[in-house]
Z-matrix of the N, CA and C atoms (Angstrom, degrees):
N
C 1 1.445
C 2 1.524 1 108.13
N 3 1.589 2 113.98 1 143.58
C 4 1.717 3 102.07 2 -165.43
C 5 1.920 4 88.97 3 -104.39
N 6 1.351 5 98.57 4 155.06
C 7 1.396 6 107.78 5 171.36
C 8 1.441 7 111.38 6 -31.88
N 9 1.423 8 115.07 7 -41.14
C 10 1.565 9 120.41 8 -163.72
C 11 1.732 10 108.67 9 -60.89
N 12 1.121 11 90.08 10 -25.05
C 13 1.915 12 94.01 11 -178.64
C 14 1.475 13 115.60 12 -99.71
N 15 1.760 14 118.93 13 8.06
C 16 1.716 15 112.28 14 145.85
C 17 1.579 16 109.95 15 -111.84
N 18 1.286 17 110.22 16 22.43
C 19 2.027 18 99.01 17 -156.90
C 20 1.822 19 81.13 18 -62.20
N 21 1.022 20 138.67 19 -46.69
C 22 1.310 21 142.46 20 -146.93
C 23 1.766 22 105.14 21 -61.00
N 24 1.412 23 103.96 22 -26.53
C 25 1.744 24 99.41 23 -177.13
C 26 1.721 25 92.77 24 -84.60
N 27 1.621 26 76.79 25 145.03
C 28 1.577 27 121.50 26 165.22
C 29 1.106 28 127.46 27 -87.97
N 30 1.318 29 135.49 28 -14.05
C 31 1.174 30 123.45 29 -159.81
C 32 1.950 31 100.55 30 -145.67
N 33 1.400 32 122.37 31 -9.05
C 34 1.334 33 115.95 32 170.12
C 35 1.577 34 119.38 33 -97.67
N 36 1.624 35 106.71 34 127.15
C 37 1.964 36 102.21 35 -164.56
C 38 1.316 37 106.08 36 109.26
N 39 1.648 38 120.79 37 -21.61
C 40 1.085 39 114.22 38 -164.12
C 41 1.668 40 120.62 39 -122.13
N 42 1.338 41 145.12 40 -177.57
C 43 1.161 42 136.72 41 -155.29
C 44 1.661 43 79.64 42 -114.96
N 45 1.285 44 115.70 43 136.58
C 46 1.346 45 121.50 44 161.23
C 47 1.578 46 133.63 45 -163.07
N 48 1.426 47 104.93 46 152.55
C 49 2.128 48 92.93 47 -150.68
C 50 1.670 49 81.14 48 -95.75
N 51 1.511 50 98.83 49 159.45
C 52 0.975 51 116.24 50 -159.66
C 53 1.717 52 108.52 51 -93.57
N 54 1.326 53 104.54 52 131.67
C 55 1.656 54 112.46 53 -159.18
C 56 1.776 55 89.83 54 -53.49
N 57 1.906 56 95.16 55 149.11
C 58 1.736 57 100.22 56 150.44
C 59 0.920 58 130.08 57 -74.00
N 60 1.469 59 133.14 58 -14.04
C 61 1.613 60 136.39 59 -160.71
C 62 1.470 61 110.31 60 -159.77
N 63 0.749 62 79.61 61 140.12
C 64 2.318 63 103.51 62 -175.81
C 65 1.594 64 76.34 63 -46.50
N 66 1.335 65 143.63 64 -73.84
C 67 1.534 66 138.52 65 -135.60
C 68 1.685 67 113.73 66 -78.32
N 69 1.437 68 91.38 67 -20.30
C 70 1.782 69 95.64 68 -176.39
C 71 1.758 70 96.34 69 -93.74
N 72 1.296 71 112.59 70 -21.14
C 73 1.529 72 100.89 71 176.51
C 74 1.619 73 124.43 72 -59.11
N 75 1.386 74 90.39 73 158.75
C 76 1.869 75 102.41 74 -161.62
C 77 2.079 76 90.39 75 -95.64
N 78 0.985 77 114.87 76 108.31
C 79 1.237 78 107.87 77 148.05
C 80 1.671 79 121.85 78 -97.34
N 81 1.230 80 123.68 79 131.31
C 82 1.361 81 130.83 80 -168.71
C 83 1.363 82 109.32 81 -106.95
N 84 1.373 83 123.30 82 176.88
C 85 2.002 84 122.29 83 166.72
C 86 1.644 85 92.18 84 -157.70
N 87 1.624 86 80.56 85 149.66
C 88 1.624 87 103.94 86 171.61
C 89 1.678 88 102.41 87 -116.29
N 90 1.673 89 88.36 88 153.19
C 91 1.666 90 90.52 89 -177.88
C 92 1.266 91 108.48 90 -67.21
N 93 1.388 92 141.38 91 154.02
C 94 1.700 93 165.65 92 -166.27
C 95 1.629 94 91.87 93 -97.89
N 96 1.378 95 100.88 94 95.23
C 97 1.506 96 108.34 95 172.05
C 98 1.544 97 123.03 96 -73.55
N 99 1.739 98 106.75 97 1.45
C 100 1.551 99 123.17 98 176.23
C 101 1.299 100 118.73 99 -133.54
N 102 1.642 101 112.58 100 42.56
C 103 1.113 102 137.00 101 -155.13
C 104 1.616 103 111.27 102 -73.12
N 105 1.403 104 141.82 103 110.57
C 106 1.481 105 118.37 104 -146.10
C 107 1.313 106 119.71 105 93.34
N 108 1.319 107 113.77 106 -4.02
C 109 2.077 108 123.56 107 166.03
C 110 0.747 109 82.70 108 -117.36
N 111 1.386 110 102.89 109 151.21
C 112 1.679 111 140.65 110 -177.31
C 113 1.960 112 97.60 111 -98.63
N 114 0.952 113 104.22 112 126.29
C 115 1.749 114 101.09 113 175.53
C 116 1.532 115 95.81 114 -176.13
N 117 1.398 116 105.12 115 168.73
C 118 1.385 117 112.50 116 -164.39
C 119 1.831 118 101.48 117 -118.22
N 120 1.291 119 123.22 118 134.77
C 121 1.500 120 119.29 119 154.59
C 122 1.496 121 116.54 120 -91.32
N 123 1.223 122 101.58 121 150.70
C 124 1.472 123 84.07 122 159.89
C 125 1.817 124 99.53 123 -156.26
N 126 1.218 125 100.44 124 163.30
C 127 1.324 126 116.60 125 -164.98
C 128 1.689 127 90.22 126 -128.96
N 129 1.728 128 106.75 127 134.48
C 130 1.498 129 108.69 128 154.58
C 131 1.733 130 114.23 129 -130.86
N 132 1.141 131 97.52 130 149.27
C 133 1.712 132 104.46 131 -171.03
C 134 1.708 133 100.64 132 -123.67
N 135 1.173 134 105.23 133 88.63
C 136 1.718 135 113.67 134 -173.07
C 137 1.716 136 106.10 135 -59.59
N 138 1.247 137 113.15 136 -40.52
C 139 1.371 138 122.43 137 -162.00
C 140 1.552 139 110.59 138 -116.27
N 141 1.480 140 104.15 139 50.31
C 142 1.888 141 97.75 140 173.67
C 143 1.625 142 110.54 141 -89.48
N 144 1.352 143 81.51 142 140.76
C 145 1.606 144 77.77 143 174.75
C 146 1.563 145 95.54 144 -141.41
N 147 1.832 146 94.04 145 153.47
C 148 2.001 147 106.09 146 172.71
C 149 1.174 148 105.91 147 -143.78
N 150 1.050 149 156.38 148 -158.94
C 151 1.446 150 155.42 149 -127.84
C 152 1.968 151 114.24 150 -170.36
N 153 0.954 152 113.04 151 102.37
C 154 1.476 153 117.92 152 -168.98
C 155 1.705 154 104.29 153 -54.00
N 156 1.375 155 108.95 154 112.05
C 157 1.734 156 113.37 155 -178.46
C 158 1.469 157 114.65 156 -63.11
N 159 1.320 158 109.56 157 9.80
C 160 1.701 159 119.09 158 173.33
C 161 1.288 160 109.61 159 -119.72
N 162 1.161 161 150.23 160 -0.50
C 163 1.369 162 142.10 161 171.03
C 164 1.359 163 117.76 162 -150.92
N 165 1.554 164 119.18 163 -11.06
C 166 1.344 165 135.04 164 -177.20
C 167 1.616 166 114.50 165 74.50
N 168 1.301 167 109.73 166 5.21
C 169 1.605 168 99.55 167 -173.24
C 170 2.044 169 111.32 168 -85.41
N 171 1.215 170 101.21 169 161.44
C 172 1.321 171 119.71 170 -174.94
C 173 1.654 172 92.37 171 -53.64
N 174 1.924 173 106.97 172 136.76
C 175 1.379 174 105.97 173 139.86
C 176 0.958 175 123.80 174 -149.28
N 177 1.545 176 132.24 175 159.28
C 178 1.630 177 124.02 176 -152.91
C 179 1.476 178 88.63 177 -124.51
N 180 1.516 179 87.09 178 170.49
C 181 1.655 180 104.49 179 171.59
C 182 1.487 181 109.47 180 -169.98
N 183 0.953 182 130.69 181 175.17
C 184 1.839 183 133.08 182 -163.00
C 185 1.687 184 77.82 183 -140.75
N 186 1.897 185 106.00 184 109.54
C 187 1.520 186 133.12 185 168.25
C 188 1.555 187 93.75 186 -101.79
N 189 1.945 188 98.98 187 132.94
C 190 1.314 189 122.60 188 169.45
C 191 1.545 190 84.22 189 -128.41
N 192 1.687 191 105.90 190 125.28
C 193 1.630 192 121.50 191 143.64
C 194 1.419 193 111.70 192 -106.76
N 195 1.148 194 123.75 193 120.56
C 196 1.169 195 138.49 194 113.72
C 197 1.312 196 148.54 195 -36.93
N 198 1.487 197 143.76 196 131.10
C 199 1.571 198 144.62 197 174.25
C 200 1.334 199 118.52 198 175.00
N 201 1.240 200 107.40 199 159.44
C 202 1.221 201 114.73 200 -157.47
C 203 1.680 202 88.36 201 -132.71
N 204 1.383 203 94.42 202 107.75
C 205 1.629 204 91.95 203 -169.51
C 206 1.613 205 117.54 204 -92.76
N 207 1.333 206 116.33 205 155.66
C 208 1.349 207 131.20 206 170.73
C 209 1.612 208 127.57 207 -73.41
N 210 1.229 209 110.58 208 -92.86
C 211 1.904 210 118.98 209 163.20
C 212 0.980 211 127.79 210 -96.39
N 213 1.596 212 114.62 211 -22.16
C 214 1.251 213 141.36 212 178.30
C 215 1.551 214 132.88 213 -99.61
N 216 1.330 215 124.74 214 150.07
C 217 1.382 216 121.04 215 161.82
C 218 1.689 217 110.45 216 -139.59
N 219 1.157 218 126.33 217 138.52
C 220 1.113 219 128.22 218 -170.70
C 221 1.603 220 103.23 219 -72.92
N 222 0.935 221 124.04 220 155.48
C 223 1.688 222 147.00 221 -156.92
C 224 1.649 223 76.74 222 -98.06
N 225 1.350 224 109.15 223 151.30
C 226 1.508 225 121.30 224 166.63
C 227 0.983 226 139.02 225 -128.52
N 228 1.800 227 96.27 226 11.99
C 229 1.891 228 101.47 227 164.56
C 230 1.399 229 91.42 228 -91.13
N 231 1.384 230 133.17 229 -13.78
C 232 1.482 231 129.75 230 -158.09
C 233 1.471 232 101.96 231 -99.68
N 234 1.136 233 111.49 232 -5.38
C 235 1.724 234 124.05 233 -178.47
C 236 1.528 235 101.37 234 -93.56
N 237 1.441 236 104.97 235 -41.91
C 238 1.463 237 99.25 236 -168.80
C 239 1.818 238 106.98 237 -64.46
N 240 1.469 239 101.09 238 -45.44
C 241 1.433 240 108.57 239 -170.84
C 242 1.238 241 122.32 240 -69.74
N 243 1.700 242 116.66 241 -14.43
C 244 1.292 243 123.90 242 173.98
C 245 1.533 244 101.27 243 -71.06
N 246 1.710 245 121.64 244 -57.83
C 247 1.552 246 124.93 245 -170.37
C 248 1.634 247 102.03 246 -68.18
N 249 1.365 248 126.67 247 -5.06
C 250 1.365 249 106.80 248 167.11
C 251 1.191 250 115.26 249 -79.02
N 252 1.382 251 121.84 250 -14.21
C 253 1.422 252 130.56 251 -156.55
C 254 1.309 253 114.16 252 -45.80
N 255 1.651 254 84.71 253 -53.78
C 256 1.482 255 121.61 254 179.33
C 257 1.422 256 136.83 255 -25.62
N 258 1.718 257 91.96 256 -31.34
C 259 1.542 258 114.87 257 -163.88
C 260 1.655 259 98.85 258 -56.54
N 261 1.077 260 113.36 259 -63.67
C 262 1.409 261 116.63 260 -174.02
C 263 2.253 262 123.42 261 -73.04
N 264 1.470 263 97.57 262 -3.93
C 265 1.256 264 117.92 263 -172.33
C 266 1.628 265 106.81 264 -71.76
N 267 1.406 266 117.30 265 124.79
C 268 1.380 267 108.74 266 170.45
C 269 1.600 268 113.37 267 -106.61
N 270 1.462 269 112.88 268 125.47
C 271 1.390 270 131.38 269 -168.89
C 272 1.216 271 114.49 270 -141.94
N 273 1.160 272 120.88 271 160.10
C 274 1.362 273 116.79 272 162.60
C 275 1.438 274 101.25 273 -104.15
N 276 1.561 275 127.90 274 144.78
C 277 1.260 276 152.92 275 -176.42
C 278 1.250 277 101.01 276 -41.48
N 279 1.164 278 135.69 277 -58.81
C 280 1.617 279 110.61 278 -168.15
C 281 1.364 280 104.14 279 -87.38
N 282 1.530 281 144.86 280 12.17
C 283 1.182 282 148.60 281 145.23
C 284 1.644 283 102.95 282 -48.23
N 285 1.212 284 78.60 283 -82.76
C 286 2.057 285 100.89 284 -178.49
C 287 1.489 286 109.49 285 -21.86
N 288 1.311 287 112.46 286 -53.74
C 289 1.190 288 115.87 287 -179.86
C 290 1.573 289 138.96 288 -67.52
N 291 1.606 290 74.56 289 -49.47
C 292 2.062 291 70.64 290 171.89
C 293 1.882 292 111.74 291 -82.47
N 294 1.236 293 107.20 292 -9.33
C 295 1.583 294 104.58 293 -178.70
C 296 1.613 295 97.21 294 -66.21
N 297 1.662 296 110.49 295 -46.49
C 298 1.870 297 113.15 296 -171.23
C 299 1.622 298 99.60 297 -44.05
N 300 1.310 299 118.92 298 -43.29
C 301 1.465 300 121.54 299 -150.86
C 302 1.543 301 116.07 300 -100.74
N 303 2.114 302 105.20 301 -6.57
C 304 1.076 303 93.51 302 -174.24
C 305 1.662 304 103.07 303 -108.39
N 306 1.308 305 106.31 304 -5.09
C 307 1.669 306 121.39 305 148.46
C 308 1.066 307 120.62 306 -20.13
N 309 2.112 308 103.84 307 -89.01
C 310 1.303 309 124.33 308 -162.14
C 311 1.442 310 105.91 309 -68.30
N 312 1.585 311 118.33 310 -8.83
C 313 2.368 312 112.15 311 179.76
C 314 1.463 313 85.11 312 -95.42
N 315 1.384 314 142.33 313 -15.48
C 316 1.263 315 117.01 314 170.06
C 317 1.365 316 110.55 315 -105.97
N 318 1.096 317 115.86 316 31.69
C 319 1.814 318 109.20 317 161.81
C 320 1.812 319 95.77 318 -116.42
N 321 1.525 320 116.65 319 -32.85
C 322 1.658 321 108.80 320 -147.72
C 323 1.553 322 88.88 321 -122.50
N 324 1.293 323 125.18 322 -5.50
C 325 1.798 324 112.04 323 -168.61
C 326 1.321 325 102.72 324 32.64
N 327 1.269 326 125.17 325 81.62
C 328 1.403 327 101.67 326 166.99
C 329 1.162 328 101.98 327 -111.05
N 330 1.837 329 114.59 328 178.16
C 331 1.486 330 137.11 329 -176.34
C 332 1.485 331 118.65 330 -32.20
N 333 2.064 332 99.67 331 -41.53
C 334 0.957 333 95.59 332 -169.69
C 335 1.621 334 104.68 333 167.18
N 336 1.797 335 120.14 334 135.87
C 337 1.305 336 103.14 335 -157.08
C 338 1.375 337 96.57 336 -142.80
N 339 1.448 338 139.44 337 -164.61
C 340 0.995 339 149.62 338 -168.69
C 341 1.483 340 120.89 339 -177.35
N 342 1.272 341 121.58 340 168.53
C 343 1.556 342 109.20 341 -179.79
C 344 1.491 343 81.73 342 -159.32
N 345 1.326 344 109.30 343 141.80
C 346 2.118 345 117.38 344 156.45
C 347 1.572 346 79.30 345 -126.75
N 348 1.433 347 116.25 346 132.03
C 349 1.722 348 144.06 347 141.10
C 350 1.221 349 90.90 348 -84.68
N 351 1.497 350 112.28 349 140.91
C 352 1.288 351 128.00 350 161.30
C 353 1.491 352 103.05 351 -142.06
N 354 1.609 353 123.60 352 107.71
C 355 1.330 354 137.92 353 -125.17
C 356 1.769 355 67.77 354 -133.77
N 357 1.385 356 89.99 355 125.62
C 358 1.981 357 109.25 356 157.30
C 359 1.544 358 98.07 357 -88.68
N 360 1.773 359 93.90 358 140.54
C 361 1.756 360 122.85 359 175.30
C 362 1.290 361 108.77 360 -35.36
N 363 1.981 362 105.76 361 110.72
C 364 1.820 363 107.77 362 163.10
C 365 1.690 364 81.47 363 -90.68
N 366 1.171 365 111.97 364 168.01
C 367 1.639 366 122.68 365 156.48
C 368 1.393 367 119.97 366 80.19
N 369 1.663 368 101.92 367 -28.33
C 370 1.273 369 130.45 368 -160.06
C 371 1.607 370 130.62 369 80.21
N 372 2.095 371 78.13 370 48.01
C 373 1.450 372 88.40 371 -165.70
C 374 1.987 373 100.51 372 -139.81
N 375 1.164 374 130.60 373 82.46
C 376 1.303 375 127.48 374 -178.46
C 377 1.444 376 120.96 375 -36.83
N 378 1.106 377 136.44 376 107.80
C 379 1.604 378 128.32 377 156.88
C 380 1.625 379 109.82 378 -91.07
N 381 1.304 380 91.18 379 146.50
C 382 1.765 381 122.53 380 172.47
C 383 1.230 382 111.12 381 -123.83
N 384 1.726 383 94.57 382 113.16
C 385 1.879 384 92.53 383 172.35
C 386 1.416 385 110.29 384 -103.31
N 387 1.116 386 111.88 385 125.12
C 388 1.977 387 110.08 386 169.47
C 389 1.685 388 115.77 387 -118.26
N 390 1.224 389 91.45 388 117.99
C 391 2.053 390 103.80 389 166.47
C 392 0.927 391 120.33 390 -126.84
N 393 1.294 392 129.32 391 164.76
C 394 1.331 393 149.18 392 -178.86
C 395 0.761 394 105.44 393 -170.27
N 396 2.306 395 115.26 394 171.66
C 397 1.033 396 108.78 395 -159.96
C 398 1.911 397 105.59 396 -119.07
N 399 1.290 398 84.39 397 1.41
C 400 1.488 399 92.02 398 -179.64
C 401 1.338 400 129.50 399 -167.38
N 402 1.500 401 134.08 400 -106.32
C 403 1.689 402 146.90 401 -174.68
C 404 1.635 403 64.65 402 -132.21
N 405 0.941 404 108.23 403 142.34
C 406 2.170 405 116.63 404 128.55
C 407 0.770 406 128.82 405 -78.39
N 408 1.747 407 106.89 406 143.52
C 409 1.802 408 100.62 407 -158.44
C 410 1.601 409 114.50 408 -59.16
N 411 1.273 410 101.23 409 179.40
C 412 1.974 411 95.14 410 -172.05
C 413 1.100 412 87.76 411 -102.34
N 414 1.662 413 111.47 412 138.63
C 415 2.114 414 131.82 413 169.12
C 416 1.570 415 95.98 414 110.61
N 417 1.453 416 140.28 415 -23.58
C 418 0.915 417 137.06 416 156.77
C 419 1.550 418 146.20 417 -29.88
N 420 1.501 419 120.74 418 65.73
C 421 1.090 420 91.64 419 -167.77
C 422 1.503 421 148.33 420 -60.36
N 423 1.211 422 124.44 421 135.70
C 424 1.890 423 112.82 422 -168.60
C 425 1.204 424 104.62 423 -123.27
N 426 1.652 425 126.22 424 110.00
C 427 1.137 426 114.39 425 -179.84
C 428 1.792 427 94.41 426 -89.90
N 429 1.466 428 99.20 427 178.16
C 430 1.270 429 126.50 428 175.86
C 431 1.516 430 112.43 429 -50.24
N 432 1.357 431 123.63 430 146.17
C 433 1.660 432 121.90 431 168.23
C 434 1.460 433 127.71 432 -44.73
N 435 1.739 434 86.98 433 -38.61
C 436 1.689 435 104.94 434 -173.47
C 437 1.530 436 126.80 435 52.62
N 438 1.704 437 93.92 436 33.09
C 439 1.433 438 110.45 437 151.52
C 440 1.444 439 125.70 438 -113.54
N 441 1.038 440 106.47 439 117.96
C 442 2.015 441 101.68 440 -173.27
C 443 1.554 442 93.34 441 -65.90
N 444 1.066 443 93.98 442 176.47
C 445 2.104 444 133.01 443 -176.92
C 446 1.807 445 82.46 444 -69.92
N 447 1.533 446 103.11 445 172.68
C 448 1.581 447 95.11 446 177.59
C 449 2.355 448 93.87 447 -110.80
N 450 0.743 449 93.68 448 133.41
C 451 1.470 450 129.02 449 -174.73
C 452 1.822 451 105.97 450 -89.47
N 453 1.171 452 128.83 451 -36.24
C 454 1.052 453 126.80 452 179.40
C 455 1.612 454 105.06 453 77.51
N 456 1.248 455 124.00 454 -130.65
C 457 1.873 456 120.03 455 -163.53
C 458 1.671 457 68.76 456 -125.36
N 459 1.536 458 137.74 457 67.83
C 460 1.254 459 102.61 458 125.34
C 461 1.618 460 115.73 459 123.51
């Protein structure tokens, strides 16, 4: 890929403070140098955390994206800094989630995407959010998330 096809990002190469809010964050894309193959990305974020909009306390969850991109691929220092955003964001979990995923189909349209949240116990009660946007294409391979259910100690 020649320089000429990232001059447009802002934020990779470069020193940058980390957005306050999921909405002011910069998500960026690079052109899909295998644009017309079917293949899967995937991104995992072991350690997301956002802030419960009812009590303010910390909550985590282990984010798997999935997609099967079109022209585009999302930039991934600009991914990281968008899901940090979060840290200070108060949502409730299945907010959080489909906003992450309904982001990256309106920056990249791609083929086709997915998200598993796997949200550690508020209450002492785990939620799992799962979306997608459709079938996945057929010949695609998709492996598994390869996050279990949460089990607790046992």
């Amino acid at each position: 890929m020649s320089k000429t096809d990232v001059s447009g990002l802002t934020q990779l190469g470069a020193h940058v403070d980390a957005p306050t809010t999921p909405e002011t964050a910069v998500l960026e894309r690079v052109p899909n140098g295998n644009e017309g193959t079917k293949y899967v990305v995937r991104f995992t974020a072991p350690e997301f955390t956002s802030l419960c909009p009812m009590t303010g306390q910390p909550d985590f969850a282990h984010i798997v994206i999935d997609y099967v991109p079109g022209k585009w691929l999302v930039e991934s220092k600009s991914l990281k800094l968008f899901l940090f955003a979060f840290r200070n964001h108060g949502a409730f979990h299945e907010d959080c989630s489909v906003y992450i995923a309904r982001r990256i189909i309106d920056l990249l349209d791609p083929e086709w995407l997915r998200i598993g949240a796997y949200w550690y116990p508020r209450g002492g009660i785990p939620i799992d959010v799962f979306w997608q946007t459709g079938e996945p294409p057929k010949g695609v391979w998709l492996p598994d998330q390869g996050v279990p259910t949460y089990r607790g100690r046992g």
